[in-house]
C-alpha positions as CSV (number, residue, x, y, z in Angstrom):
1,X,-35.6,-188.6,-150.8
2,X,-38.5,-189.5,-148.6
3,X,-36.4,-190.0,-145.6
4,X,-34.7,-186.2,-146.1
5,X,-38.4,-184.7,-146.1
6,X,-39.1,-186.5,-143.3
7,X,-36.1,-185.2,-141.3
8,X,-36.8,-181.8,-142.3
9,X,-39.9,-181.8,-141.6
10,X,-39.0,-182.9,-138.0
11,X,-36.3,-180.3,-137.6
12,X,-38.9,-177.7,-139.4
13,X,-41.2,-178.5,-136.2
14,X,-38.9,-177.5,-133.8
15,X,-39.1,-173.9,-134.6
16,X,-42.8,-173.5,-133.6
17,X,-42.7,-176.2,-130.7
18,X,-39.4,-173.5,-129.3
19,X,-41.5,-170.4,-129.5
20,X,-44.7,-172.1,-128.6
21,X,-42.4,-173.4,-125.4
22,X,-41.3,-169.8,-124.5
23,X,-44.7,-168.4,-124.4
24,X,-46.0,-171.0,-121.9
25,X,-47.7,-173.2,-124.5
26,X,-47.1,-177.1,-125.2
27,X,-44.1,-178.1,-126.9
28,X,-46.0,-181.5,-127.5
29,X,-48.3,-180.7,-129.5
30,X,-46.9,-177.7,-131.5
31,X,-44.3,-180.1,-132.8
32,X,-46.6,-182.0,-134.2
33,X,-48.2,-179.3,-135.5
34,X,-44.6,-178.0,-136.9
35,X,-44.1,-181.2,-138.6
36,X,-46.8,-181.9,-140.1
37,X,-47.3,-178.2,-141.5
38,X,-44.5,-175.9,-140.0
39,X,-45.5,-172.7,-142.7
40,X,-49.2,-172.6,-140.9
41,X,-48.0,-173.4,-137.6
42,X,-45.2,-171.0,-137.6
43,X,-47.4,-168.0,-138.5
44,X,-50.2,-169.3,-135.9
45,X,-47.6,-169.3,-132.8
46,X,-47.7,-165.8,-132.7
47,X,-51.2,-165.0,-132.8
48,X,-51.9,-168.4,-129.8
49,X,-52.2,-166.4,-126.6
50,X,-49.6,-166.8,-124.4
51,X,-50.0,-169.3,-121.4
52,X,-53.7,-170.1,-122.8
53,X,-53.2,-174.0,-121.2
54,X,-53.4,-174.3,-117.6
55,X,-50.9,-176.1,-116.0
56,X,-52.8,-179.2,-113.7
57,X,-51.8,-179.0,-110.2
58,X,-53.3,-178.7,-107.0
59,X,-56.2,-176.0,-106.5
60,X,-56.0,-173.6,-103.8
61,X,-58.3,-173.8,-101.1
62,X,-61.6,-171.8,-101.2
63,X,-64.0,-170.5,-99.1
64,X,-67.3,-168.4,-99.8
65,X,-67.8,-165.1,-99.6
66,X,-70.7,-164.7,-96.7
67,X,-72.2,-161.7,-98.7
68,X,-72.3,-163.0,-102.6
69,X,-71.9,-166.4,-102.3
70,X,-69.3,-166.7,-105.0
71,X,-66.1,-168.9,-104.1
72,X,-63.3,-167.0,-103.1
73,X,-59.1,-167.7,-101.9
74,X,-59.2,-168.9,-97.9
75,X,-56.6,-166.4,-97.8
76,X,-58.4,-163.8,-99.4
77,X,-59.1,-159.9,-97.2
78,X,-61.2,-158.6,-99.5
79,X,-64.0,-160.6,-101.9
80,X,-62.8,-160.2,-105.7
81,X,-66.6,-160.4,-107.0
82,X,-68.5,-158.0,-104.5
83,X,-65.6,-155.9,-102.7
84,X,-66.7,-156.6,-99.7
85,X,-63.8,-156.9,-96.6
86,X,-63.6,-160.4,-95.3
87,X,-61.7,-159.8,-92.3
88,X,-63.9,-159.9,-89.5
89,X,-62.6,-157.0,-86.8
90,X,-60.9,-158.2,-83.6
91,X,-63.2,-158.6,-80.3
92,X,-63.0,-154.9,-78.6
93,X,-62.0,-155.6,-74.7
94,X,-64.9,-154.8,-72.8
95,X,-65.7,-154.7,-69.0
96,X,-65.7,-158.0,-68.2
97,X,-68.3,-159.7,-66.0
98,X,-67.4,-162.5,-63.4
99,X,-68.5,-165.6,-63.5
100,X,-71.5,-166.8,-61.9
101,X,-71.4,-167.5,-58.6
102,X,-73.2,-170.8,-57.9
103,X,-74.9,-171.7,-54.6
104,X,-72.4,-173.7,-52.1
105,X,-73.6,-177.3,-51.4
106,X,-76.2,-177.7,-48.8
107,X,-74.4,-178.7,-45.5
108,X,-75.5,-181.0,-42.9
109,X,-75.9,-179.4,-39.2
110,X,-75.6,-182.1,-36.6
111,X,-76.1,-179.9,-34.3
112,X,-79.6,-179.1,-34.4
113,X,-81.3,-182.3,-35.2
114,X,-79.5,-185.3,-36.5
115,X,-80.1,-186.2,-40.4
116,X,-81.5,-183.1,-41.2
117,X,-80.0,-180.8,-44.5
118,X,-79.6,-176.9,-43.6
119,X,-79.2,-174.8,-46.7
120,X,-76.7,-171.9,-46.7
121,X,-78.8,-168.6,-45.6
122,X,-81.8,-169.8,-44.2
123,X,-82.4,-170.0,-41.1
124,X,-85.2,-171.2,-39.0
């Protein structure tokens, strides 16, 4: 007799461990819950709000928003907290300077007197 309530307890269990499972909730722990009191745990199924446990996995990567400080997706255009845009604009092509010229390495002028450095441009 004891061993038939047991078993139908079990199998009573299932029903709110299935609908618990459907709606993104742990079948674990709602059989448990359906065995040990399937009437309560039947009618408290559907009022559990669907997918209420998180599943553990890896986090996505964040970054923070430069104007609220609040984290934020790395992939994120827009900030979810202040609306702000993220995406900084391209660099517009503007005229374009050339590099510096450096002075030319002073040169030696045997010519003149021996031993003595001539810069470039001046003359004596």
């Amino acid at each position: 007799m004891i061993l038939e309530l047991i078993l139908v307890s079990i199998l009573l269990g299932l029903i709110p461990a299935a609908i618990a499972h459907a709606r993104g909730l742990p079948f674990l722990t709602w059989w448990l819950y359906g065995a040990l009191i399937w009437p309560v745990a039947l009618i408290h199924v559907f009022f559990a709000k669907p997918g209420s446990v998180t599943i553990v996995g890896r986090p996505a990567p964040t970054r923070t928003c430069p104007f609220c400080a609040e984290p934020i997706r790395q992939e994120a255009k827009v900030c979810k907290h202040c609306g702000r845009d993220l995406v900084t604009p391209a660099p517009q092509p503007g005229p374009q300077t050339p590099p510096a010229r450096s002075a030319p390495p002073p040169r030696r002028r045997d010519d003149d007197e021996p031993g003595r450095v001539w810069d470039i441009g001046t003359k004596k």
